[in-house]
ZATORNU-770854 format. One record per residue: residue number from 1; residue in three letters; x, y, z of N, C-alpha, C in turn. Coordinates in steps of 0.2 Angstrom, whole numbers, plus 2048, in hexadecimal, padded with zeros to 3 digits. Layout:
ZATORNU-770854
<n->NUM res->ALA n_px->X n_py->Y n_pz->Z ca_px->X ca_py->Y ca_pz->Z c_px->X c_py->Y c_pz->Z>
...
//
This chain:
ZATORNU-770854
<n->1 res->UNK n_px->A2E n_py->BB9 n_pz->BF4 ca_px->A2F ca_py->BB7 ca_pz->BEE c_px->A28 c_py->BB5 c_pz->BEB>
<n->2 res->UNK n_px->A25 n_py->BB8 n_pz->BE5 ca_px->A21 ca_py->BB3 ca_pz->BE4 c_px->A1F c_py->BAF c_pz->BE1>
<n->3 res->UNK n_px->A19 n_py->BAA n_pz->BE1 ca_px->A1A ca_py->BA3 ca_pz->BDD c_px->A1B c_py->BA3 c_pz->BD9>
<n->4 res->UNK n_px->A22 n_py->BA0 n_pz->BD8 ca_px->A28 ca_py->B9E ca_pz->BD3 c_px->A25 c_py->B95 c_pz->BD2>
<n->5 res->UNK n_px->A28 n_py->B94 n_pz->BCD ca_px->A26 ca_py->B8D ca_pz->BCB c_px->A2E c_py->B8A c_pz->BCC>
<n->6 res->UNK n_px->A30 n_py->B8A n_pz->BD2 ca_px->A36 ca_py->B86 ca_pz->BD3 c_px->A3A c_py->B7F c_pz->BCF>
<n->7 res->UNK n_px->A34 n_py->B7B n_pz->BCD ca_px->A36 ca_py->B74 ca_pz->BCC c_px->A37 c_py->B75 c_pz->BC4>
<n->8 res->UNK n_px->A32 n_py->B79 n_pz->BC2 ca_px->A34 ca_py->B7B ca_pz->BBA c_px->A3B c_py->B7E c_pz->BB9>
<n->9 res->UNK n_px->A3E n_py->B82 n_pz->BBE ca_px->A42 ca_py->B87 ca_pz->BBD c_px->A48 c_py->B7F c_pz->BBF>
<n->10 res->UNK n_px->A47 n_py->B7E n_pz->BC5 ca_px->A4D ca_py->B76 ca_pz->BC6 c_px->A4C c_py->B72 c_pz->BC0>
<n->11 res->UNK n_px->A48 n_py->B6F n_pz->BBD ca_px->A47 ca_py->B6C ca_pz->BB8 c_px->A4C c_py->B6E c_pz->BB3>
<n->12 res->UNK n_px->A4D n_py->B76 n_pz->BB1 ca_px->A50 ca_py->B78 ca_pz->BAC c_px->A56 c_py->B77 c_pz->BAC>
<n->13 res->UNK n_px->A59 n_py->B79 n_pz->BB3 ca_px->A61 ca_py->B7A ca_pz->BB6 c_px->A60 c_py->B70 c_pz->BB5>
<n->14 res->UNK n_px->A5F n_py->B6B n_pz->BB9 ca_px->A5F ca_py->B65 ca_pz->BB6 c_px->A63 c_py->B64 c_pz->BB0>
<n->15 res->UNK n_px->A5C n_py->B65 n_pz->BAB ca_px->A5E ca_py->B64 ca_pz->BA2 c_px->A64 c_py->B67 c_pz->BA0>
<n->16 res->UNK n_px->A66 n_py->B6B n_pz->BA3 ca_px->A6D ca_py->B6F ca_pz->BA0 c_px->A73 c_py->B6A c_pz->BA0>
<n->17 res->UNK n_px->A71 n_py->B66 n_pz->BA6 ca_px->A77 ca_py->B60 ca_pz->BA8 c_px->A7A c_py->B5D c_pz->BA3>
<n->18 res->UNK n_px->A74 n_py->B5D n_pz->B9F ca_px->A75 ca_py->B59 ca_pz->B99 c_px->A7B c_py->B5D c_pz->B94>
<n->19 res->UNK n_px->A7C n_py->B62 n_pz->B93 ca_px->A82 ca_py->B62 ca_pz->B90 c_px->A8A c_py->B63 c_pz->B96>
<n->20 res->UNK n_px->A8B n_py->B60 n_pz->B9B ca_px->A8E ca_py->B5C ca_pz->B9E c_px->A8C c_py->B56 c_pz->BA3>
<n->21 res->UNK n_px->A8A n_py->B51 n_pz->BA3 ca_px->A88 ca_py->B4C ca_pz->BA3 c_px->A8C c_py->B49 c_pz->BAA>
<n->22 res->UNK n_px->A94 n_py->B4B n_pz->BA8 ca_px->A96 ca_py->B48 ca_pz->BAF c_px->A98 c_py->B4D c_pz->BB5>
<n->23 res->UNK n_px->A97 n_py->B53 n_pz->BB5 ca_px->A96 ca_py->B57 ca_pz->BB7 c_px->A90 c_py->B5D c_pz->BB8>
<n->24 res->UNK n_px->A8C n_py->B59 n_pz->BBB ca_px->A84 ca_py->B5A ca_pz->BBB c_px->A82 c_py->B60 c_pz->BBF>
<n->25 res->UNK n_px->A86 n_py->B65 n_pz->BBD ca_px->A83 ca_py->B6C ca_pz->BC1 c_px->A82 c_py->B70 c_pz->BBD>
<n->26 res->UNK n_px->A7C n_py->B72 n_pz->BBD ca_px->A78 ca_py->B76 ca_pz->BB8 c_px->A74 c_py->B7E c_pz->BBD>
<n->27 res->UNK n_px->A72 n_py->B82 n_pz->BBB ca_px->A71 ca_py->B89 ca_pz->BBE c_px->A6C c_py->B8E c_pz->BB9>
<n->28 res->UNK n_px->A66 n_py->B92 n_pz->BBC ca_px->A63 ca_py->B95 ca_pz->BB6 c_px->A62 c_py->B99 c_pz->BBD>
<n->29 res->UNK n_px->A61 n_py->B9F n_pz->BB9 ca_px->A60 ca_py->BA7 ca_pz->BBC c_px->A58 c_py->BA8 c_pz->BB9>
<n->30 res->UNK n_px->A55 n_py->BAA n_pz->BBF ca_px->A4E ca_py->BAC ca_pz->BBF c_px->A4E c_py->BB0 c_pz->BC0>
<n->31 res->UNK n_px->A4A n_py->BB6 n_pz->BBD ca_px->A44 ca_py->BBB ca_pz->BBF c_px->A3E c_py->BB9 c_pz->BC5>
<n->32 res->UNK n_px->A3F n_py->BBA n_pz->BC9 ca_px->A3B ca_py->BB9 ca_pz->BCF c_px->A33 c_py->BBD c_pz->BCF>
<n->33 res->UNK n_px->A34 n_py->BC2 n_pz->BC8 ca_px->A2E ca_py->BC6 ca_pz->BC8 c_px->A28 c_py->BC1 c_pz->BC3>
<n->34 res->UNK n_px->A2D n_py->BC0 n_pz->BBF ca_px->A2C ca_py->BC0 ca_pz->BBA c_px->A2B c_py->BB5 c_pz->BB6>
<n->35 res->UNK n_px->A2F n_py->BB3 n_pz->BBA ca_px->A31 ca_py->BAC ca_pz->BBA c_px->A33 c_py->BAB c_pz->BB3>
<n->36 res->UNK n_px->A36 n_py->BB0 n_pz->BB1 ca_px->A3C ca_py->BAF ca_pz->BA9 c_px->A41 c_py->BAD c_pz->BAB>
<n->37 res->UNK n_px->A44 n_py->BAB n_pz->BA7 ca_px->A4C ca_py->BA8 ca_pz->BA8 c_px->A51 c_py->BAF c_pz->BA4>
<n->38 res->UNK n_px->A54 n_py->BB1 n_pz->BA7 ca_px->A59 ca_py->BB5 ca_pz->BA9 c_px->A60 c_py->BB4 c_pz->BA5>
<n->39 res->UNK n_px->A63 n_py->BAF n_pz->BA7 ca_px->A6B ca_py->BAA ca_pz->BA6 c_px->A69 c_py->BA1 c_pz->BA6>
<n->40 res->UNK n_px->A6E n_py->B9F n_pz->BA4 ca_px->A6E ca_py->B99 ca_pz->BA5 c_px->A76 c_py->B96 c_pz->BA6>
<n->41 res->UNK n_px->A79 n_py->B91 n_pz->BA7 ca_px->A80 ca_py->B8E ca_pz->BA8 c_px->A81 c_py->B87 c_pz->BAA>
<n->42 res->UNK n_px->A84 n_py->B84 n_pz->BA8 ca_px->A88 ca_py->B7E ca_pz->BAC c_px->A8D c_py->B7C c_pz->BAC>
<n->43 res->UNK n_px->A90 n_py->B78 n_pz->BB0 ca_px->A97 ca_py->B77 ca_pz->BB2 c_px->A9C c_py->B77 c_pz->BAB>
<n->44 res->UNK n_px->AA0 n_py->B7C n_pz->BAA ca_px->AA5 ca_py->B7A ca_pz->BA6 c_px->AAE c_py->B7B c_pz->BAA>
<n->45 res->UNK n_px->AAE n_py->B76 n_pz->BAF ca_px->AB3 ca_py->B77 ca_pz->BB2 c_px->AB8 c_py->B73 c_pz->BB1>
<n->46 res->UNK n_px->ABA n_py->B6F n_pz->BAB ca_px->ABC ca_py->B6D ca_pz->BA6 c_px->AC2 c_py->B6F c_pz->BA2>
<n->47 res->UNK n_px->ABE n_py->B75 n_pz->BA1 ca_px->AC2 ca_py->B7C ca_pz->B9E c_px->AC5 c_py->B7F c_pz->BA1>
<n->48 res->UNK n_px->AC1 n_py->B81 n_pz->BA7 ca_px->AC4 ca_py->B86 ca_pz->BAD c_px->AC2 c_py->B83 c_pz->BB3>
<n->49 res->UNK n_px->AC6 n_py->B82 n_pz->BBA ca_px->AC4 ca_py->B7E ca_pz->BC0 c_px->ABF c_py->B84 c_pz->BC3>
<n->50 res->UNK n_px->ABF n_py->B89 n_pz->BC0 ca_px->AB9 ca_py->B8E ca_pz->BC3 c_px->AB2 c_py->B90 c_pz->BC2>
<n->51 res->UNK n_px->AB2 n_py->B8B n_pz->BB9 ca_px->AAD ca_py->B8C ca_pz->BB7 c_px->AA6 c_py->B87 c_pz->BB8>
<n->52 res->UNK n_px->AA4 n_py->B89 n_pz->BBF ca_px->A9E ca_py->B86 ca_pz->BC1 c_px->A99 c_py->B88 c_pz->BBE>
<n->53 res->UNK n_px->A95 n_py->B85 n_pz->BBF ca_px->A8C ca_py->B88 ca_pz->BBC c_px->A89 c_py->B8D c_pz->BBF>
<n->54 res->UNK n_px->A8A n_py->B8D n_pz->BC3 ca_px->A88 ca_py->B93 ca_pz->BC7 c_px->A8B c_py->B9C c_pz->BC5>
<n->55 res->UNK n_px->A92 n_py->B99 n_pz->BC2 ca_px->A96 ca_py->B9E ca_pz->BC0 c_px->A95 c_py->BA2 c_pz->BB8>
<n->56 res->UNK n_px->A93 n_py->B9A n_pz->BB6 ca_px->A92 ca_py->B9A ca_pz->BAF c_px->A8C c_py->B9F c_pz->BAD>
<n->57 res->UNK n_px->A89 n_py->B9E n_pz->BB0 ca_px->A80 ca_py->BA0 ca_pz->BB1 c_px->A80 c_py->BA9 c_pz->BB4>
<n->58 res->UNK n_px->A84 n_py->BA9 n_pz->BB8 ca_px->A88 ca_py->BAF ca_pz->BBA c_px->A89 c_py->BB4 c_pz->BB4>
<n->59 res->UNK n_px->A90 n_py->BB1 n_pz->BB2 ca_px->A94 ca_py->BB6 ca_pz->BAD c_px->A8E c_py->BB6 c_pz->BA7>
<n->60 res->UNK n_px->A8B n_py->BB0 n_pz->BA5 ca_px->A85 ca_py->BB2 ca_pz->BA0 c_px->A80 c_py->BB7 c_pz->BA1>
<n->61 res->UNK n_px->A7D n_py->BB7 n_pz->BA7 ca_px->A78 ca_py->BBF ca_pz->BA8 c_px->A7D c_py->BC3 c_pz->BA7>
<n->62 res->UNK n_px->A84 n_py->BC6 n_pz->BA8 ca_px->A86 ca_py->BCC ca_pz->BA9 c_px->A88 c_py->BCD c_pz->BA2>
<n->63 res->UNK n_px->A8B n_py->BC8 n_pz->B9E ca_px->A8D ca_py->BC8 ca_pz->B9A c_px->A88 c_py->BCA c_pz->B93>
<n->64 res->UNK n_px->A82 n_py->BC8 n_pz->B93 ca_px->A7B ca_py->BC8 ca_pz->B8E c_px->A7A c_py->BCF c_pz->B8F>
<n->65 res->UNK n_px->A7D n_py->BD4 n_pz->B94 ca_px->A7B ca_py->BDC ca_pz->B94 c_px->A74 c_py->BE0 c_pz->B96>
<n->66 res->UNK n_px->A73 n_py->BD8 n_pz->B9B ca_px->A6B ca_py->BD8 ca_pz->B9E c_px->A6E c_py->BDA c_pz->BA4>
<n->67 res->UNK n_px->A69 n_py->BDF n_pz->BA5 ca_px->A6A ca_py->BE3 ca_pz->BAC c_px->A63 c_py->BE4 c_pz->BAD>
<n->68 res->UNK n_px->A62 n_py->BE1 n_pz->BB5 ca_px->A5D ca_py->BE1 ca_pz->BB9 c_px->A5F c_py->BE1 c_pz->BC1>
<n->69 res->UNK n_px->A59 n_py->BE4 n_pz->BC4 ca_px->A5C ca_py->BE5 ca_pz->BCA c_px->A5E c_py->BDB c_pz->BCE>
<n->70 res->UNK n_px->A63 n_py->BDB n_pz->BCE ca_px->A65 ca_py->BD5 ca_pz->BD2 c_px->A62 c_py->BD2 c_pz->BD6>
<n->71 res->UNK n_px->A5E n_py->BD3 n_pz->BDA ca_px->A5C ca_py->BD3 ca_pz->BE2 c_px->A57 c_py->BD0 c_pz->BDF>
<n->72 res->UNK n_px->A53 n_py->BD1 n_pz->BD9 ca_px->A4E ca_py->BCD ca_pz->BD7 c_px->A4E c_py->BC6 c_pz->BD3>
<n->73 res->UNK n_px->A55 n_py->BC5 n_pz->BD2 ca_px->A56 ca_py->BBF ca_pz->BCE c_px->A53 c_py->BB8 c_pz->BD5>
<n->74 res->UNK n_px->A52 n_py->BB4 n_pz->BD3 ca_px->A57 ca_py->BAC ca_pz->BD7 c_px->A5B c_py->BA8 c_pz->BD1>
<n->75 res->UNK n_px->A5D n_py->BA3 n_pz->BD5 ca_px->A63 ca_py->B9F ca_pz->BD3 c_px->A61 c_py->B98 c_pz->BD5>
<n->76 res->UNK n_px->A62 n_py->B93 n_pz->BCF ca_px->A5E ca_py->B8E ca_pz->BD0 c_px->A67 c_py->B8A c_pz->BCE>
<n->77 res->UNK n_px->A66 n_py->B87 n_pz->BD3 ca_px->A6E ca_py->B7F ca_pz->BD1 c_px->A6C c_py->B79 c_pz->BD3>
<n->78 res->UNK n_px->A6F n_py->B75 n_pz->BCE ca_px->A6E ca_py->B6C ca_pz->BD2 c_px->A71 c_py->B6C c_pz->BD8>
<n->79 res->UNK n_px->A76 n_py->B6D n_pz->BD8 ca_px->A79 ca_py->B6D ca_pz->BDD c_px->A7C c_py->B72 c_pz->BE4>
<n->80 res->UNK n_px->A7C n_py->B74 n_pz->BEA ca_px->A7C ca_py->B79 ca_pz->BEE c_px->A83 c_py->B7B c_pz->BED>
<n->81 res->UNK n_px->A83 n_py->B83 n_pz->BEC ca_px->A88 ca_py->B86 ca_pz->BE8 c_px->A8E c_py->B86 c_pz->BEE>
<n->82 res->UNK n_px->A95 n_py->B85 n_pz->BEB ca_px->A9B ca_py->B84 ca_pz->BEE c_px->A9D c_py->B8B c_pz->BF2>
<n->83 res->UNK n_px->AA0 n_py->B8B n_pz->BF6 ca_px->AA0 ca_py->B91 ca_pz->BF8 c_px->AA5 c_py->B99 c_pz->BF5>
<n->84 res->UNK n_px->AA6 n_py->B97 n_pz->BEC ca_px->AAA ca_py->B9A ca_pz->BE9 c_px->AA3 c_py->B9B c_pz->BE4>
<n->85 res->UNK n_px->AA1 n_py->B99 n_pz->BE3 ca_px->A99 ca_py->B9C ca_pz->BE0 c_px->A95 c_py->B9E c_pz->BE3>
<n->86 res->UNK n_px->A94 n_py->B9D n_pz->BEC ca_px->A8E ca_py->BA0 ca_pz->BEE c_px->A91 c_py->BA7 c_pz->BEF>
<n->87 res->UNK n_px->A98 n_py->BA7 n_pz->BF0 ca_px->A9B ca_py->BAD ca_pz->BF0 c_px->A9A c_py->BB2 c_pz->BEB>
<n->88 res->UNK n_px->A9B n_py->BAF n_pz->BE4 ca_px->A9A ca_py->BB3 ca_pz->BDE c_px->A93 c_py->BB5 c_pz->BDD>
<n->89 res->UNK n_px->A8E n_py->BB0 n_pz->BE3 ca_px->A87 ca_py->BB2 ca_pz->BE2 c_px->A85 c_py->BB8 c_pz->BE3>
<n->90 res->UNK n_px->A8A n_py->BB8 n_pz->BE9 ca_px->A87 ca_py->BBE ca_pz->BEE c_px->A89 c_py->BC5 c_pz->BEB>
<n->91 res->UNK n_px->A8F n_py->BC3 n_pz->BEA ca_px->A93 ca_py->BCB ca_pz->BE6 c_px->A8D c_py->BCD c_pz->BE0>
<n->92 res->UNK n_px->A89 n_py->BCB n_pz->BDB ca_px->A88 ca_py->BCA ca_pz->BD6 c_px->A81 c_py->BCC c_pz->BD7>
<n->93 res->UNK n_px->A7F n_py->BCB n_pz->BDE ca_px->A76 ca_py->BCE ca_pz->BE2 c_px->A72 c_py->BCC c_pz->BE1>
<n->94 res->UNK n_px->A74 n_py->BC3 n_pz->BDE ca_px->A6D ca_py->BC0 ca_pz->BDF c_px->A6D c_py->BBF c_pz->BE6>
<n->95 res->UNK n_px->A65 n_py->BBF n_pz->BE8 ca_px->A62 ca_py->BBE ca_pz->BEE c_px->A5F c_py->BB9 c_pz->BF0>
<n->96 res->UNK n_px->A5D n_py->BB3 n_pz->BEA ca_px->A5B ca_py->BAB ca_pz->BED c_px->A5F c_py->BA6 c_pz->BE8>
<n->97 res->UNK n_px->A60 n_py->BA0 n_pz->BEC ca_px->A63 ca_py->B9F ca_pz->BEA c_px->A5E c_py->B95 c_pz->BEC>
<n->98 res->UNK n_px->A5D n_py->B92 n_pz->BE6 ca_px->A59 ca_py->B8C ca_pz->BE8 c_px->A5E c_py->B87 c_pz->BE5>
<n->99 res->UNK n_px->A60 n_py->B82 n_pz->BE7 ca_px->A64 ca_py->B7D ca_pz->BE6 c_px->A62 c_py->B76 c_pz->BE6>
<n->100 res->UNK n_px->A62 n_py->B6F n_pz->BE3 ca_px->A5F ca_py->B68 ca_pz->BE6 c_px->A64 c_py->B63 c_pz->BE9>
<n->101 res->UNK n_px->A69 n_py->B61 n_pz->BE7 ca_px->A6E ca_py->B5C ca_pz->BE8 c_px->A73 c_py->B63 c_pz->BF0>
<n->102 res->UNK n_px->A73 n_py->B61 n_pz->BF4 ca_px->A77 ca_py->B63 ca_pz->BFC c_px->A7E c_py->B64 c_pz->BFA>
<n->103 res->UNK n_px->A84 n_py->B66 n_pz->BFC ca_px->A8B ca_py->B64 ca_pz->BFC c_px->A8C c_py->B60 c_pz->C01>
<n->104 res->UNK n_px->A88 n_py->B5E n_pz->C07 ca_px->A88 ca_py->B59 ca_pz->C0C c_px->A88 c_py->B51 c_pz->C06>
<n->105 res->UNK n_px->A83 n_py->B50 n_pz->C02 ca_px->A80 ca_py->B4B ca_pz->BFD c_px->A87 c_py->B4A c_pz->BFA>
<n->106 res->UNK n_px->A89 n_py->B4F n_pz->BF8 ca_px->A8E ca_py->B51 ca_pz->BF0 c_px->A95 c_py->B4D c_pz->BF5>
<n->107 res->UNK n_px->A95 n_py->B4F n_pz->BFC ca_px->A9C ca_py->B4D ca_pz->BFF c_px->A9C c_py->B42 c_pz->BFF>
<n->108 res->UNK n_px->A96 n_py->B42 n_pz->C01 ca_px->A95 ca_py->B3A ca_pz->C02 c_px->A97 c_py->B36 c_pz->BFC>
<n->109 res->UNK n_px->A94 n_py->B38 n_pz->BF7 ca_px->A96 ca_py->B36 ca_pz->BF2 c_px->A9C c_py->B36 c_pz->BED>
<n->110 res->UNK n_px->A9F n_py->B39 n_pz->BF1 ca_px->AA7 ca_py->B3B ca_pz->BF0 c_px->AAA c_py->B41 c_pz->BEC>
<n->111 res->UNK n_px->AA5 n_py->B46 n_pz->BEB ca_px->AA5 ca_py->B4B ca_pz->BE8 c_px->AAA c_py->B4E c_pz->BEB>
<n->112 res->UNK n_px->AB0 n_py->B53 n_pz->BE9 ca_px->AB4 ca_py->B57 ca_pz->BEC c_px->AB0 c_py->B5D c_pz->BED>
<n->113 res->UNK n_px->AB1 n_py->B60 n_pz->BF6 ca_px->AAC ca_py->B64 ca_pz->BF7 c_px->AAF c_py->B69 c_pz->BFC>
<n->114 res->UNK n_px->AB0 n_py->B70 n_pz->BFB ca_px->AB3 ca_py->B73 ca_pz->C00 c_px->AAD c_py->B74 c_pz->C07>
<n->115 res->UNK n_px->AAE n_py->B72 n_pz->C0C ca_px->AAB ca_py->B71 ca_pz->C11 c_px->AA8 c_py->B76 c_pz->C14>
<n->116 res->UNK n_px->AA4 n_py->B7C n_pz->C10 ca_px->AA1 ca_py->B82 ca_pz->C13 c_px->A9A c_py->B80 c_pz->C0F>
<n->117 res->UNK n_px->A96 n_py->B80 n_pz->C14 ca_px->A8D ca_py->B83 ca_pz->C0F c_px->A8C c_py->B88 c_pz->C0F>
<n->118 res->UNK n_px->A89 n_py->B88 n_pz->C08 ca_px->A86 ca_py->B8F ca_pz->C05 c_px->A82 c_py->B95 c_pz->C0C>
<n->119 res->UNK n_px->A7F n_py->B92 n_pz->C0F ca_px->A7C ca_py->B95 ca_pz->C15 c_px->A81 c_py->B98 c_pz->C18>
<n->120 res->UNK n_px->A87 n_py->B95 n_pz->C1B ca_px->A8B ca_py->B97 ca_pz->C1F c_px->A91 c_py->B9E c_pz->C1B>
<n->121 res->UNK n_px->A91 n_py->B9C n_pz->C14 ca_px->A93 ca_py->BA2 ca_pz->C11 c_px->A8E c_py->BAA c_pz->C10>
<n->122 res->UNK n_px->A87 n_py->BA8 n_pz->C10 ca_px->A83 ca_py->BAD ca_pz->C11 c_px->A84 c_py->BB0 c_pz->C19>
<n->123 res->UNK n_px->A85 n_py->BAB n_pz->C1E ca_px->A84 ca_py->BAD ca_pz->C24 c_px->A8A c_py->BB1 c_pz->C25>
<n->124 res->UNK n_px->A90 n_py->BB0 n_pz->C24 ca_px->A95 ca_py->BB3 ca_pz->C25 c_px->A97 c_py->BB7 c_pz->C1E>
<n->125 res->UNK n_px->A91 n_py->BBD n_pz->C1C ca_px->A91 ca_py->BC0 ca_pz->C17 c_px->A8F c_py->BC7 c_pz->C18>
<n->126 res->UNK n_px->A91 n_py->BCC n_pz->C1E ca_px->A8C ca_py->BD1 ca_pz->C21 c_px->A8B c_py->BD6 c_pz->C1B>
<n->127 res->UNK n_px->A87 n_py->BD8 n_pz->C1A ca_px->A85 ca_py->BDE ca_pz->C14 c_px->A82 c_py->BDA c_pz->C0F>
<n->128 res->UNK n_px->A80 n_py->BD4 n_pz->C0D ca_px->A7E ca_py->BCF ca_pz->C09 c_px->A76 c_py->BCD c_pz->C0E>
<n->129 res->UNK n_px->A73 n_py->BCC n_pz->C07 ca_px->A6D ca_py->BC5 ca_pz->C08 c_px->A6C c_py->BC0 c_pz->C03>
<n->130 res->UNK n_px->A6B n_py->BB9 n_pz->C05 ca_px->A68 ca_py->BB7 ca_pz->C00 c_px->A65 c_py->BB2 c_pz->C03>
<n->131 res->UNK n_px->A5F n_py->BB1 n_pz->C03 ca_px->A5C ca_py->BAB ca_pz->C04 c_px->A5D c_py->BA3 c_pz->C01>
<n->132 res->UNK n_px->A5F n_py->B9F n_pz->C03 ca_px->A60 ca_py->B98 ca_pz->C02 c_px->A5A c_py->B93 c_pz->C03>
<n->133 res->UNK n_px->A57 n_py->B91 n_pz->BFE ca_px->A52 ca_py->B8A ca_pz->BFD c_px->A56 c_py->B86 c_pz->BFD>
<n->134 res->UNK n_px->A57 n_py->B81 n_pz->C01 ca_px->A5A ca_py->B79 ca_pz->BFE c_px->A52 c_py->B77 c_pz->BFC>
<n->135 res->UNK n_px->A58 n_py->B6E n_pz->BF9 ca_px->A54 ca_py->B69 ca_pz->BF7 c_px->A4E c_py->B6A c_pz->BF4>
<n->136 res->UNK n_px->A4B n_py->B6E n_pz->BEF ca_px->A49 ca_py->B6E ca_pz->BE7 c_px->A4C c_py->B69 c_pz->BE3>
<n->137 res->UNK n_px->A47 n_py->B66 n_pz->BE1 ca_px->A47 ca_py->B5F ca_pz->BDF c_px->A4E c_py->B5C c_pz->BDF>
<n->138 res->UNK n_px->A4E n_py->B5B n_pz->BE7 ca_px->A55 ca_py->B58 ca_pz->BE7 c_px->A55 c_py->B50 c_pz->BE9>
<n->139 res->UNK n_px->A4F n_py->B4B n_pz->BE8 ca_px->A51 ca_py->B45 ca_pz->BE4 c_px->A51 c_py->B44 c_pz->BDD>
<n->140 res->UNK n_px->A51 n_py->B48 n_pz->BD9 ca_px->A53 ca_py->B4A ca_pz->BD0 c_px->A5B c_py->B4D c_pz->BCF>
<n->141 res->UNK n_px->A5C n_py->B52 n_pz->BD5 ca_px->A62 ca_py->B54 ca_pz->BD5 c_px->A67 c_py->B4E c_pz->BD7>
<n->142 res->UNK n_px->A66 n_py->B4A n_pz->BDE ca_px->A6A ca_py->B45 ca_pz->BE2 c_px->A6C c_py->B41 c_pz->BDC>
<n->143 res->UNK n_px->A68 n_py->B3F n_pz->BD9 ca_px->A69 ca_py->B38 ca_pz->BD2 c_px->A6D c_py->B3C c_pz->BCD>
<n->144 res->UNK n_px->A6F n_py->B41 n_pz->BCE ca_px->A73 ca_py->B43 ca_pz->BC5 c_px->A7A c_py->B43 c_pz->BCA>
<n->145 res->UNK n_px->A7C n_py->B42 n_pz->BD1 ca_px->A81 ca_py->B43 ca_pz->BD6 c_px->A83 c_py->B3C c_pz->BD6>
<n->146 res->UNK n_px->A7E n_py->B39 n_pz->BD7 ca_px->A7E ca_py->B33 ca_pz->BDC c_px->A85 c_py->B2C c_pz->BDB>
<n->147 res->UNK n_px->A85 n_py->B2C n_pz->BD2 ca_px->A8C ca_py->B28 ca_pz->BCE c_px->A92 c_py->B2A c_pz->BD2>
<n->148 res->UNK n_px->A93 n_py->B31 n_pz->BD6 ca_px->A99 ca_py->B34 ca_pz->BD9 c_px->A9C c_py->B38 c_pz->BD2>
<n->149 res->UNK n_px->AA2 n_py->B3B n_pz->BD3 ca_px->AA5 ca_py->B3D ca_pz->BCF c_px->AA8 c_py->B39 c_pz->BCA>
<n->150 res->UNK n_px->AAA n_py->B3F n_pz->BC4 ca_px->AAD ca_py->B3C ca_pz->BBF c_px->AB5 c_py->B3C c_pz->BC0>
<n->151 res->UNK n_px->AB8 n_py->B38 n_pz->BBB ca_px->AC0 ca_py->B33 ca_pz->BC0 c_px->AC5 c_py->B38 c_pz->BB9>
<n->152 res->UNK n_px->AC1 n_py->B3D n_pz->BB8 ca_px->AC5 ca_py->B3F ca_pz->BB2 c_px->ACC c_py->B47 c_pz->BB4>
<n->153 res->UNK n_px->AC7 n_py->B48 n_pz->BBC ca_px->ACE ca_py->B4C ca_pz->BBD c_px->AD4 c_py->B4C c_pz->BC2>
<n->154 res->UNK n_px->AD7 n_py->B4F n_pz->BBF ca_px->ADE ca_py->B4B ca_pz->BBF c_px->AE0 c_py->B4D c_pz->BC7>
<n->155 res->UNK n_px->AE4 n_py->B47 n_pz->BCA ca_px->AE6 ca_py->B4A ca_pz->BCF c_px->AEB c_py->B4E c_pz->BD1>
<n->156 res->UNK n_px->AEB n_py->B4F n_pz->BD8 ca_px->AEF ca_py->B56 ca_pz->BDA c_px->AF4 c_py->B52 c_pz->BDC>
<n->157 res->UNK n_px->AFA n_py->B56 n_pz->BDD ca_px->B00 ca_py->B51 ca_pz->BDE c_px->B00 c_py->B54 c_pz->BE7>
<n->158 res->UNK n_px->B03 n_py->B4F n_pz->BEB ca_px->B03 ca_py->B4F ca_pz->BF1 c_px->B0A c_py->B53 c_pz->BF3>
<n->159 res->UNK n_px->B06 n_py->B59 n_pz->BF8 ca_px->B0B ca_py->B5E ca_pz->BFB c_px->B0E c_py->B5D c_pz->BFF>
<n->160 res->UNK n_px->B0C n_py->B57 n_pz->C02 ca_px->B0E ca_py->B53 ca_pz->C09 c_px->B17 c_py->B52 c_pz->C08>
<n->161 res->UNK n_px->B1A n_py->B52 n_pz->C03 ca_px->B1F ca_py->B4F ca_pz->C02 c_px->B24 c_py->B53 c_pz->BFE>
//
């Protein structure tokens, strides 16, 4: 890769939060050649329990009818993508992927978090690459985490019974 201005480009994905505030996960797609923004997204799972930022930021590059070789994007999230987005990463051919807030963090603070890292769905990905940066300004990302989650979604009814 080459010198990318990473903090600028986390900085961006940051500010996005701002149009969801209690779900602080924001995502911008770079040109790795070129250090232009590509896509941008943030959580709207509100709408849809699917619509991450990472997803968001996703369906918008393919969706704008920008076609560039894949391989050359990265992907920039506050938070380390879930294993249903690092998935959607992979299919999609981006090949880096830099994150600031862990899902180890996201889990302590009581985030609902499906217990796989991004890593481990690369590693157990054969035919796939993609490189994994953690922790990119990840005391800027920790702090938009750190309140815990928002108490707005509703719970699941117990299957135990």
């Amino acid at each position: 890769m080459l010198e990318i201005d990473h903090e600028r480009h986390m900085r961006r994905a940051i500010a996005l939060t701002a149009n969801t505030p209690q779900l602080p996960f924001g995502a911008v797609i770079v040109h790795r050649e070129s250090g232009e923004t590509a896509a941008e997204g943030w959580n709207k799972s509100t709408i849809n329990p699917t619509w991450h930022g990472e997803i968001d930021a996703i369906d918008a590059l393919f969706g704008s009818g920008h076609r560039v070789d894949d391989s050359e994007l990265a992907l920039y999230t506050t938070a380390e993508p879930c294993p249903m987005c690092m998935a959607a990463i992979l299919w999609s051919g981006i090949q880096t992927v830099l994150f600031g807030t862990s899902i180890r963090f996201l889990q302590q603070h009581g985030w609902r978090q499906i217990d796989v890292l991004a890593e481990e769905i690369v590693r157990r990905s054969p035919g796939w690459q993609c490189t994994i940066v953690e922790g990119v300004l990840q005391e800027e990302c920790n702090r938009l985490f750190a309140a815990g989650p928002p108490n707005f979604f509703p719970q699941r009814p117990d299957s135990s019974g």
